[in-house]
C-alpha positions as CSV (number, residue, x, y, z in Angstrom):
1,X,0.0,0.0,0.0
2,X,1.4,3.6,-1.5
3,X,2.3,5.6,1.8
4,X,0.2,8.9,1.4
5,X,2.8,12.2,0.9
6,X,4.0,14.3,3.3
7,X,4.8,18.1,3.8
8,X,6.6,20.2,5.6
9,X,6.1,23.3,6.1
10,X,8.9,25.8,7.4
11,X,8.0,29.1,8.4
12,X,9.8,32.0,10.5
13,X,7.4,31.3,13.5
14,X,4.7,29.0,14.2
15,X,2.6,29.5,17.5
16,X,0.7,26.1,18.2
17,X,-1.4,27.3,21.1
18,X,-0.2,23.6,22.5
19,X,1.6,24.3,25.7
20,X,3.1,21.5,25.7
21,X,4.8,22.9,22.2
22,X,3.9,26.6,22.3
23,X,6.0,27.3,19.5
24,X,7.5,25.4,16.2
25,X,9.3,25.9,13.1
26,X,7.6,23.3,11.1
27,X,4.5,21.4,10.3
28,X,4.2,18.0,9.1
29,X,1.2,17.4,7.1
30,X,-0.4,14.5,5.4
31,X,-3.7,14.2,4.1
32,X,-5.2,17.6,5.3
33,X,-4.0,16.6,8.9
34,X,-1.0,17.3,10.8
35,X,1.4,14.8,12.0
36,X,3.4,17.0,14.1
37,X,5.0,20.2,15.0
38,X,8.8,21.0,16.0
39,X,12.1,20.7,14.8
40,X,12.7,19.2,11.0
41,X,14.8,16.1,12.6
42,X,12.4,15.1,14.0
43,X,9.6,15.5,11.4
44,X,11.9,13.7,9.1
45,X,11.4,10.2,11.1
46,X,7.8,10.2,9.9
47,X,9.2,9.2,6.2
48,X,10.0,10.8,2.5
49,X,8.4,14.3,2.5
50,X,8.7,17.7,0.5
51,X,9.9,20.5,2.4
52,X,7.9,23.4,1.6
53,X,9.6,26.8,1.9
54,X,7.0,29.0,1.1
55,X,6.1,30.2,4.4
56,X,9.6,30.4,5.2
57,X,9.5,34.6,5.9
58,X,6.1,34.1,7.7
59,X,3.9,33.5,11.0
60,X,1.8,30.2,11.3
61,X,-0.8,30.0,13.6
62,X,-4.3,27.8,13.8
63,X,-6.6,28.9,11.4
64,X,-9.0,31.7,13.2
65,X,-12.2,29.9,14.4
66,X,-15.3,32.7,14.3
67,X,-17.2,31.4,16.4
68,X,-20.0,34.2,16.3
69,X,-20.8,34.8,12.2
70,X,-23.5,35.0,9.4
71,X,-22.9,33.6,6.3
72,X,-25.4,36.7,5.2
73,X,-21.8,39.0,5.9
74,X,-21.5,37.6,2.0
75,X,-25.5,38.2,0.9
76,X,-25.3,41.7,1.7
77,X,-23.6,43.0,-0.4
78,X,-26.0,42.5,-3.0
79,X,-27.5,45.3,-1.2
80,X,-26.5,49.2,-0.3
81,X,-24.1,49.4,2.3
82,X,-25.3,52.7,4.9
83,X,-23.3,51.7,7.8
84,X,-21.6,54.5,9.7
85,X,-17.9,53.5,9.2
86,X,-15.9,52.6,5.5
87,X,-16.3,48.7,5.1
88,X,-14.3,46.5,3.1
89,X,-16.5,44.0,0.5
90,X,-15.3,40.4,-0.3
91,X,-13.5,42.1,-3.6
92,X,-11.1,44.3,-1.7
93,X,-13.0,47.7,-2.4
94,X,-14.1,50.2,0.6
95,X,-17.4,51.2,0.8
96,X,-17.6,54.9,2.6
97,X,-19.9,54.9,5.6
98,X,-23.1,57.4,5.7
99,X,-22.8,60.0,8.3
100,X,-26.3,61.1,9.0
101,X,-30.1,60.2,7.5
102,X,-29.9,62.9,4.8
103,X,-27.1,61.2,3.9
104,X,-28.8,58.1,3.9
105,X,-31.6,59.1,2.0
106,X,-29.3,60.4,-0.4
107,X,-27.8,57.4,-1.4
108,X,-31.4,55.3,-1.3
109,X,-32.4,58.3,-3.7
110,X,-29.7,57.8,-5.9
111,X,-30.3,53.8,-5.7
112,X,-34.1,54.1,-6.7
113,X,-32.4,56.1,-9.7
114,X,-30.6,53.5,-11.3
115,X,-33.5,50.3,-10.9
116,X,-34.8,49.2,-14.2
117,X,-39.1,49.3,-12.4
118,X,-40.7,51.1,-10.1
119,X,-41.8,47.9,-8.0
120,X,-39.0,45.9,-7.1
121,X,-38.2,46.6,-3.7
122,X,-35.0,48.8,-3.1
123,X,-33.1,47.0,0.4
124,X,-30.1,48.6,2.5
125,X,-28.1,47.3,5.4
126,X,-26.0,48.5,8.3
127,X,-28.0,51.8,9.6
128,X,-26.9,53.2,12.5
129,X,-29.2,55.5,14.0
130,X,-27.8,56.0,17.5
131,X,-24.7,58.1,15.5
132,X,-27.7,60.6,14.5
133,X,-28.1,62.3,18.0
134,X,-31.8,62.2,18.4
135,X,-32.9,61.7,15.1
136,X,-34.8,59.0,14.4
137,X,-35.4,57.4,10.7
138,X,-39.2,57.1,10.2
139,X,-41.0,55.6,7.0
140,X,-41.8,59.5,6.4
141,X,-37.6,59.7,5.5
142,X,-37.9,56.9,3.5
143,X,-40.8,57.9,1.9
144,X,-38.6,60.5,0.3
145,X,-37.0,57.9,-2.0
146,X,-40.1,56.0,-3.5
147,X,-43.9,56.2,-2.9
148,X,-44.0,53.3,-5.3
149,X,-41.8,50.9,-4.1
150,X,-41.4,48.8,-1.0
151,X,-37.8,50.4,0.8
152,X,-36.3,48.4,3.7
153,X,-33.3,49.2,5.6
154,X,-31.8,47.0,8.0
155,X,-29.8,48.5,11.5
156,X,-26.2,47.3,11.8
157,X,-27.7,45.3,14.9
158,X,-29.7,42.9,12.6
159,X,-32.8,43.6,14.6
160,X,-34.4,46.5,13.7
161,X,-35.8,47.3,10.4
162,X,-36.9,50.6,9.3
163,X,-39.2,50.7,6.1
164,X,-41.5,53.2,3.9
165,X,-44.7,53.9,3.9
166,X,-45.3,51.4,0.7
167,X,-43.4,48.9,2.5
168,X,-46.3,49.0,5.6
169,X,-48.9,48.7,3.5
170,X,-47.9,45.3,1.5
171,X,-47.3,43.9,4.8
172,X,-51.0,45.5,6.3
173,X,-49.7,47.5,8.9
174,X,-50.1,51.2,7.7
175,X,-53.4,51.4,9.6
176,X,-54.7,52.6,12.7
177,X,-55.0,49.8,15.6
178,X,-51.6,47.9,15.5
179,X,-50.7,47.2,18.9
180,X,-47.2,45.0,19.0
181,X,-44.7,45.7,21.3
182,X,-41.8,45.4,18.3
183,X,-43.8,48.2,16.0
184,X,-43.5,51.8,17.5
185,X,-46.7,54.2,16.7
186,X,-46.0,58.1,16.0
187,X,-48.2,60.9,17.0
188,X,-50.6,60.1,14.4
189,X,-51.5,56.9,15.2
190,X,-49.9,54.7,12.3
191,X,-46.3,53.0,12.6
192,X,-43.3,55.2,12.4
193,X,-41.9,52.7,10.1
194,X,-39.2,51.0,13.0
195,X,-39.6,47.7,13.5
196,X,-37.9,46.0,15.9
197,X,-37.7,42.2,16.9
198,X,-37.8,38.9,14.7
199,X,-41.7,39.1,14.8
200,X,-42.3,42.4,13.8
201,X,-39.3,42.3,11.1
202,X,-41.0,38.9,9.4
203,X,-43.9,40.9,8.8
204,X,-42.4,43.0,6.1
205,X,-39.1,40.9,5.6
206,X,-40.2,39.3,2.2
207,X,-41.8,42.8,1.1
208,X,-38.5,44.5,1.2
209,X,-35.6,41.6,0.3
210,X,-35.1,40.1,3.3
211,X,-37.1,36.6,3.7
212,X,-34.9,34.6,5.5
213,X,-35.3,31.2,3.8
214,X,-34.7,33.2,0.8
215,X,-31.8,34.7,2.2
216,X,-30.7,31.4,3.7
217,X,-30.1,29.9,-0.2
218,X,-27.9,32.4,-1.2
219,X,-25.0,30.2,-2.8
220,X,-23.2,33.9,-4.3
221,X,-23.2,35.4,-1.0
222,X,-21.8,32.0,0.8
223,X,-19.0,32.0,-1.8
224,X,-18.8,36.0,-1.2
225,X,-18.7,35.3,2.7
226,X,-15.6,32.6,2.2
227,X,-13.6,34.7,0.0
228,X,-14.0,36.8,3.0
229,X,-12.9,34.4,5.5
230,X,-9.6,33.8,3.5
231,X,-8.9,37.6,3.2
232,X,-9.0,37.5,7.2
233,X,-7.2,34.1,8.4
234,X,-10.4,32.6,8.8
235,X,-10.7,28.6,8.5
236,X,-13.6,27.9,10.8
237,X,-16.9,29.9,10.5
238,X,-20.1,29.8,12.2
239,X,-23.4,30.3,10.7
240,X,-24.9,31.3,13.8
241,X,-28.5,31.6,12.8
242,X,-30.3,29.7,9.7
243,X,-33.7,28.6,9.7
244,X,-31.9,25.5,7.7
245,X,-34.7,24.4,4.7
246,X,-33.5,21.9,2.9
247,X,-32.9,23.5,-0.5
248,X,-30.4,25.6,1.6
249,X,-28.6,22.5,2.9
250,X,-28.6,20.8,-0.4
251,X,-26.8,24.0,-1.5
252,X,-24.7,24.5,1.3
253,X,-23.4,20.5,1.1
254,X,-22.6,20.8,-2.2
255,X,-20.6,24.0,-1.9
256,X,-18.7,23.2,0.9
257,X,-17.4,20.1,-0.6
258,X,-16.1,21.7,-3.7
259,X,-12.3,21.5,-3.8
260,X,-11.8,25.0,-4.2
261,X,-13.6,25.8,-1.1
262,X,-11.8,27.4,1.6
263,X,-13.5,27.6,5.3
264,X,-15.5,24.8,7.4
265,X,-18.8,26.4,8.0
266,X,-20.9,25.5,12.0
267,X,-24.7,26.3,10.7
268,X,-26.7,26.8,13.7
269,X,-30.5,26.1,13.3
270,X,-32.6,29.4,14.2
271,X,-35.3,28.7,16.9
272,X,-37.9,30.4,15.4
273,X,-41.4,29.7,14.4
274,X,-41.4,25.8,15.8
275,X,-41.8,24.2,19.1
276,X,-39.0,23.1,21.4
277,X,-39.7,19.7,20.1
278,X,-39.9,20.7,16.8
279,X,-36.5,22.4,16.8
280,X,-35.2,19.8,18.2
281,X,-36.0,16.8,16.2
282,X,-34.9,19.0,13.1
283,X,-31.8,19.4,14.5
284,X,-31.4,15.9,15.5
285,X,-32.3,15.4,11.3
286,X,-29.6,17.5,10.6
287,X,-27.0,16.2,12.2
288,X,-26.9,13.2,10.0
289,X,-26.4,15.5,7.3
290,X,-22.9,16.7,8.7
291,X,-19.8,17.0,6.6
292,X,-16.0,17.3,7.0
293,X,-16.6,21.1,5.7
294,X,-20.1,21.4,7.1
295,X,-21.4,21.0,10.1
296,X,-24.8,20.6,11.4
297,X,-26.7,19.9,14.5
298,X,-26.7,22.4,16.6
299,X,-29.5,25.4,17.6
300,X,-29.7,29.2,18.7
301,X,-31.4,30.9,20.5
302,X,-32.3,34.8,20.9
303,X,-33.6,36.1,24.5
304,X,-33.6,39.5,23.8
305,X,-32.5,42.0,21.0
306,X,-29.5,45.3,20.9
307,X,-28.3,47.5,23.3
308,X,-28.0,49.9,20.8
309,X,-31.4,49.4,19.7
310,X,-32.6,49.3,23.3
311,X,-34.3,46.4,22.7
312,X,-31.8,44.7,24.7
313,X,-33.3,43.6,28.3
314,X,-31.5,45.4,31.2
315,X,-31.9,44.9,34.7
316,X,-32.5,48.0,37.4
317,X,-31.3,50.7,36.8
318,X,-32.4,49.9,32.9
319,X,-31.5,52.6,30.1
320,X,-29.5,55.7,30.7
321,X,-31.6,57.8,29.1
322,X,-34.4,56.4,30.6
323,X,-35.2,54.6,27.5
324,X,-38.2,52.2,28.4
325,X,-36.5,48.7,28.7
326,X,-35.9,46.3,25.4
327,X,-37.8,42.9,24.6
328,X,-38.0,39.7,25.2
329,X,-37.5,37.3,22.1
330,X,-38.2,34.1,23.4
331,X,-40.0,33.5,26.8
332,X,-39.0,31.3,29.7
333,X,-41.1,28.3,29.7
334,X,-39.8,27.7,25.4
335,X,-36.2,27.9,26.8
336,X,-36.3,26.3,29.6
337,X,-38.2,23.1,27.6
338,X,-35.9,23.7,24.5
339,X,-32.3,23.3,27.1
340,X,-34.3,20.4,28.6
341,X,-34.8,18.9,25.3
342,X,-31.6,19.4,24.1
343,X,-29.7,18.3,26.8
344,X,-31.4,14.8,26.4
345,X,-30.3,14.6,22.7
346,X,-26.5,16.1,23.3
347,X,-27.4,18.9,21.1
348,X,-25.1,22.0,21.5
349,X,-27.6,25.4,22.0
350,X,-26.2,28.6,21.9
351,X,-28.1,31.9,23.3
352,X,-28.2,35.3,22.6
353,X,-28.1,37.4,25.7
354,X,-27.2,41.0,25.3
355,X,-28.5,42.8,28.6
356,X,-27.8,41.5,32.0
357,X,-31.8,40.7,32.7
358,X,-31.8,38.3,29.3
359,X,-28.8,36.9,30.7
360,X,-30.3,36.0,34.7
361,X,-33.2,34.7,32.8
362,X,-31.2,32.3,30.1
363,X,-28.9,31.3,33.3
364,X,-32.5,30.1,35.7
365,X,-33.8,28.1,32.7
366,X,-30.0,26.5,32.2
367,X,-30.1,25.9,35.8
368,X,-33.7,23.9,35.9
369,X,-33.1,22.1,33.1
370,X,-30.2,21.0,34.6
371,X,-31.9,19.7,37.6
372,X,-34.3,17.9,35.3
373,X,-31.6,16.4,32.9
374,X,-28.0,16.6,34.3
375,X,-25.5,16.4,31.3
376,X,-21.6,17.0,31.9
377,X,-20.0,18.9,28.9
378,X,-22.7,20.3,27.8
379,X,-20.6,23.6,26.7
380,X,-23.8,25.5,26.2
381,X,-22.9,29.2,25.3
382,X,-23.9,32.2,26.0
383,X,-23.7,34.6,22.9
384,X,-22.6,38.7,23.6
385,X,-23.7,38.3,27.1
386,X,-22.1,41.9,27.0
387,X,-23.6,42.9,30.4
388,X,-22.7,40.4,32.7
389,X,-21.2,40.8,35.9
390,X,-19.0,39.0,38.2
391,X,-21.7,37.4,39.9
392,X,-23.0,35.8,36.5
393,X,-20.1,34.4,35.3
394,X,-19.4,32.7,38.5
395,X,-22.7,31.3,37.9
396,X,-22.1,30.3,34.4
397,X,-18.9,28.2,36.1
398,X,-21.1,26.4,37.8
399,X,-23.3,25.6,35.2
400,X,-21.3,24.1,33.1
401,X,-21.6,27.2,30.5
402,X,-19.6,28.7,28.1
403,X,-19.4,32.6,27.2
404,X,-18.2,34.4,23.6
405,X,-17.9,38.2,24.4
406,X,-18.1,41.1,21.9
407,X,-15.1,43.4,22.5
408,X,-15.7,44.8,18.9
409,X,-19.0,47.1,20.9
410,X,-16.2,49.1,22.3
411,X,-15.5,50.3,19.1
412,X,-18.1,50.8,17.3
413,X,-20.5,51.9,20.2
414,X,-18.5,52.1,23.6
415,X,-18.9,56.2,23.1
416,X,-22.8,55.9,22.6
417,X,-23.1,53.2,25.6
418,X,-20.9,55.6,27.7
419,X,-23.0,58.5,27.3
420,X,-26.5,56.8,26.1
421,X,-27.1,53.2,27.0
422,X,-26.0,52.2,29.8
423,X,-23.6,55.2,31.4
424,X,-19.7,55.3,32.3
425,X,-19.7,52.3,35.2
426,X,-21.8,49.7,32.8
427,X,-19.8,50.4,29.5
428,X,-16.7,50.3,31.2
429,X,-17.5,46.6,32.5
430,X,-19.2,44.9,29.6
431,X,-17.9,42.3,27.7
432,X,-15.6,41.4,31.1
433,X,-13.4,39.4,29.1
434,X,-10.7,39.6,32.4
435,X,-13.5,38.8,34.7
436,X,-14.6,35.8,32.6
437,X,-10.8,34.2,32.7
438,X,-10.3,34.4,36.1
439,X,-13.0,32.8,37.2
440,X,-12.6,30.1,34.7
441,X,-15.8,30.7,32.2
442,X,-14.6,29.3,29.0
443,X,-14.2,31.8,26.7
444,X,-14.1,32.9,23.0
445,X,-15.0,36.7,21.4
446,X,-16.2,37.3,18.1
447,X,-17.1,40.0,15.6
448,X,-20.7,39.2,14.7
449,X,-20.1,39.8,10.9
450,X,-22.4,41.6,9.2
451,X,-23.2,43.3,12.3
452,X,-19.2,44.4,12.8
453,X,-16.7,43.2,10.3
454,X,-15.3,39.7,10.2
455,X,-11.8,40.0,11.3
456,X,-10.6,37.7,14.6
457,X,-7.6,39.7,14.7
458,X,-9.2,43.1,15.0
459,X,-11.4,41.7,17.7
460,X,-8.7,40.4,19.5
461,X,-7.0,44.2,19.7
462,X,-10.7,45.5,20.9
463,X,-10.5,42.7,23.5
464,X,-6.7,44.3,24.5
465,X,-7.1,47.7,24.0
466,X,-11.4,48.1,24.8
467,X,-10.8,51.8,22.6
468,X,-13.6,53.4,21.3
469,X,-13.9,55.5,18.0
470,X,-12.9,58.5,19.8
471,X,-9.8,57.0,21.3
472,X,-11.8,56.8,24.8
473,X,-10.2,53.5,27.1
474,X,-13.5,52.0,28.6
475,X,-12.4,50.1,31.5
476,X,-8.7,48.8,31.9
477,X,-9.4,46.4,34.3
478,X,-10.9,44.1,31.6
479,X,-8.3,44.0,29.3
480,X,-7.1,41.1,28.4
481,X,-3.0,40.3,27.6
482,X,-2.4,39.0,23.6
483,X,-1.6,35.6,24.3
484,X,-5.2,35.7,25.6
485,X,-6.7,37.1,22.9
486,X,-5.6,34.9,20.3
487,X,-6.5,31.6,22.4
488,X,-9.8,32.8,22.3
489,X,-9.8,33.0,18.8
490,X,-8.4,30.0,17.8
491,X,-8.7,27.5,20.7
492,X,-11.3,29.0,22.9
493,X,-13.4,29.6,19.9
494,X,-13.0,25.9,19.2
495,X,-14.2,25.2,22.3
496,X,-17.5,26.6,22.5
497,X,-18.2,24.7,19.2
498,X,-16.8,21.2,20.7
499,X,-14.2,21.3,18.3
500,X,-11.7,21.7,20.1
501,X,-10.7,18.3,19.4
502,X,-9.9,18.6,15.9
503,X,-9.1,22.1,15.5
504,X,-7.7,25.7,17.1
505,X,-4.3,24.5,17.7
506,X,-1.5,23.0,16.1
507,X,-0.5,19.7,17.4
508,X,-0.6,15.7,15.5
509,X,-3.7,14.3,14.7
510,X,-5.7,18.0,14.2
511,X,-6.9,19.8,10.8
512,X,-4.0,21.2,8.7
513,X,-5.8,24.4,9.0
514,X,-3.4,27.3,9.8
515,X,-3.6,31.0,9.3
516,X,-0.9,33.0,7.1
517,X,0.3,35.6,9.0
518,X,3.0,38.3,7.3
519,X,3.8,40.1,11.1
520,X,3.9,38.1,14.4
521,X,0.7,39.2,16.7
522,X,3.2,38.3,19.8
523,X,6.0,41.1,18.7
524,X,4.1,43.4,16.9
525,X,2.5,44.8,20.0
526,X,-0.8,45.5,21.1
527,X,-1.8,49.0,19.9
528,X,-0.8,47.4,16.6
529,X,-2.7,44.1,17.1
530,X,-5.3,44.8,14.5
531,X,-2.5,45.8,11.8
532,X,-1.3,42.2,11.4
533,X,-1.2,41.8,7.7
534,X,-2.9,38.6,6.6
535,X,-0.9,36.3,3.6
536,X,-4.2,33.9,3.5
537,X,-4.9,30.5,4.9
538,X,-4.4,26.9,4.7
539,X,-7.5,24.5,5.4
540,X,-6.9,20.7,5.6
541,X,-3.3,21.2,3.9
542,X,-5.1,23.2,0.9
543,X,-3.6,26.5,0.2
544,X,-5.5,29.6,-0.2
545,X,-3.7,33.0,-1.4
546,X,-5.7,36.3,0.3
547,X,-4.6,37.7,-3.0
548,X,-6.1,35.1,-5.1
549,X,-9.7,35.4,-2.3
């Protein structure tokens, strides 16, 4: 029997993230898997091999796990980008962000200009109204671009949508009478055109481009989203939120186990719309329909809504601008029987949690399930969880939990949560990543995409640094040191996803995935974290250029 071939890979620095080997010079790998990390000698005794110098003047680390994505970072772009700050697309090319509603409007104007009818619905994403001051966007600003067509913007959050007047009435809401917690009435009676939550954004989803099993079967924005991954070391993705049909796993099998294709996708099934049970025995379905490059199985789960949006559930004190507290997604008797549930089938749930109330409630209904179904390892997770305090975490220790932080929110919003949200000694505590590791919470952070930008490496300097767009520090006690930071995005990402097994570090028997790296995070320093140029990846042994993405 022909022995299969080996490589070797030599590079200027390889950081394993196995302590027993922290660091390497080469990698021995053999059919997409690696045999072993060190010296060359002693690589050599595994046989013949070709010794592979092209990563000779670079870093090697695992390949980044993201353990907190949407594949719909890729379907986006089909449509107008109106977030506040520049964004890269999957082609390379920056995208200028919009700095106030007229100039919002003025780009929707210029949008409805240039379709071919006056029906088809124009849709935009990444709105960020909290940069406005107190202006709001109504369907009356939107009704400046078309009276004729359905217009839809989506918030940066991914749970608010604002629409036009046209827009309300396909879905049969411009009328007097509504009365929904998620759809916001003005002065006259009618919607002001926000609408906030998964059950008030359904209503008008497929009106203005956004129908999620639609949206879920987008095969040009999954190849857009991988090209992406590649461009930012990523070899691991999650796709945490899909309502999983199966035209869209039909799709998503067969593109995954194309040659060419460069990142393992986690698809999480959405709880939305079913029963526990329901959820459940599609998931358990699913699983028999994993792949090397696609896994299934697993569900999440959404408790509450944005901070940003305040539709996030605070406790006491609530907003700091005495904004009237958020909403609940998904009451407590659903989660509690959905954990229950899922504990008794091994299935891996993961929960959104943004405000500290979402987060006590999520941790009760852990905690009876528990008592009703004990399961070791259960490594459910807890998703943002961006408010939770010492008290919590020590909690989720002894539950058995998991927690994957957003550091990116002191970016992008730590200056509104200082001054609007949540005040100076809330923003300057969320997302505890220091609090979470020394009390032992497992830990990974994450960037959301499309909500913030896929880039592990740029969330690992927010998790360092915690600066906001203004250059503010929001609470040095939390930062975390960069060894930290990039265990939790390769190995403590891993984790959360019980893969930790088979990927996030370097070491025999895992995946041959490894990010390229052209400067080396552990010398370049931290204020410079986030400039770490990126050469591309490798993903079980295959090669992927960012140039070539």
């Amino acid at each position: 029997m022909q022995q299969a071939l080996t490589t070797i890979f030599r590079a200027r620095r390889i950081l394993t993230m196995n302590p027993s080997r922290p660091e390497a010079t080469h990698v021995a790998v053999r059919d997409g898997r690696i045999l072993g990390a060190g010296p060359l000698d002693e690589l050599a005794g595994w046989g013949p091999y070709t010794l592979d110098d092209r990563f000779a003047d670079k870093i090697l680390m695992p390949g980044f796990v993201e353990g907190h994505s949407h594949v719909s970072e890729g379907t986006f772009w089909r449509y107008l980008y109106l977030g506040r700050f520049d964004r890269m697309d999957p082609d390379g090319k920056i995208w200028p962000g919009a700095a106030s509603v007229e100039e919002v409007v003025a780009r929707l104007q210029a949008a409805d200009a240039g379709l071919r009818t006056t029906v088809e619905p124009l849709s935009g994403w990444g709105l960020d109204p909290i940069y406005y001051g107190e202006d709001r966007v109504t369907r009356q600003d939107l009704d400046r671009v078309s009276a004729t067509r359905a217009v839809g913007v989506m918030h940066a959050s991914g749970h608010i949508f604002n629409v036009n007047s046209r827009a309300l009435e396909l879905a049969g809401l411009l009328r007097l009478g509504v009365n929904h917690p998620g759809v916001p009435l003005g002065d006259d009676g009618l919607p002001t055109g926000e609408l906030k939550g998964p059950d008030a954004m359904t209503l008008v989803g497929k009106h203005i481009g956004f129908d999620r099993e639609v949206l879920a079967n987008d095969e040009p924005g999954l190849r857009r989203f991988a090209r992406l991954c590649v461009r930012q070391g990523v070899t691991t993705a999650t796709d945490l939120a899909n309502l999983l049909p199966a035209d869209a796993v039909a799709m998503m099998r067969r593109v995954t186990d194309e040659p060419t294709f460069p990142v393992r996708i986690m698809s999480f099934r959405r709880f939305q719309g079913v029963t526990p049970q329901q959820a459940v025995d599609h998931v358990v379905d699913l699983r028999d329909l994993s792949t090397e490059m696609l896994r299934l199985g697993a569900i999440k789960l959404f408790v509450d809504g944005s901070i940003q949006g305040f539709s996030a559930r605070l406790r006491w004190p609530g907003y700091y601008n005495g904004a009237p507290n958020g909403l609940w997604y998904t009451p407590p008797r659903p989660i509690s029987e959905l954990y229950r549930l899922a504990l008794e089938q091994g299935i891996l749930v993961h929960s959104h949690t943004n405000g500290d109330q979402a987060t006590e409630m999520a941790l009760d209904c852990l905690e009876q399930a528990l008592l009703d179904e004990p399961a070791r390892d259960h490594r459910f997770t807890l998703q943002h969880c961006q408010l939770a305090d010492a008290a919590q975490f020590r909690r989720m220790k002894a539950l058995g939990m998991c927690v994957n932080l957003f550091p990116n929110h002191h970016f992008y919003w730590g200056d509104q949560h200082y001054a609007t949200t949540l005040g100076p000694e809330r923003a300057m505590r969320m997302n505890a990543c220091a609090t979470a590791l020394s009390i032992g919470v497992p830990m990974a952070i994450h960037s959301d995409a499309p909500v913030t930008p896929l880039g592990p490496l740029f969330t690992a300097w927010c998790a360092v640094n915690r600066r906001t767009a203004s250059g503010r520090t929001l609470g040095t006690g939390e930062c975390i040191g960069v060894a930290d930071a990039l265990r939790t995005i390769t190995l403590g990402a891993a984790y959360t996803l019980r893969l930790d097994g088979e990927l996030g570090s370097i070491e025999v028997g895992k995946c041959a995935d490894f990010a390229v790296l052209e400067d080396d995070p552990l010398e370049i320093g931290a204020e410079r974290l986030k400039d770490v140029r990126i050469w591309g990846t490798v993903q079980s042994g295959r090669i992927f250029p960012a140039a070539e993405a």
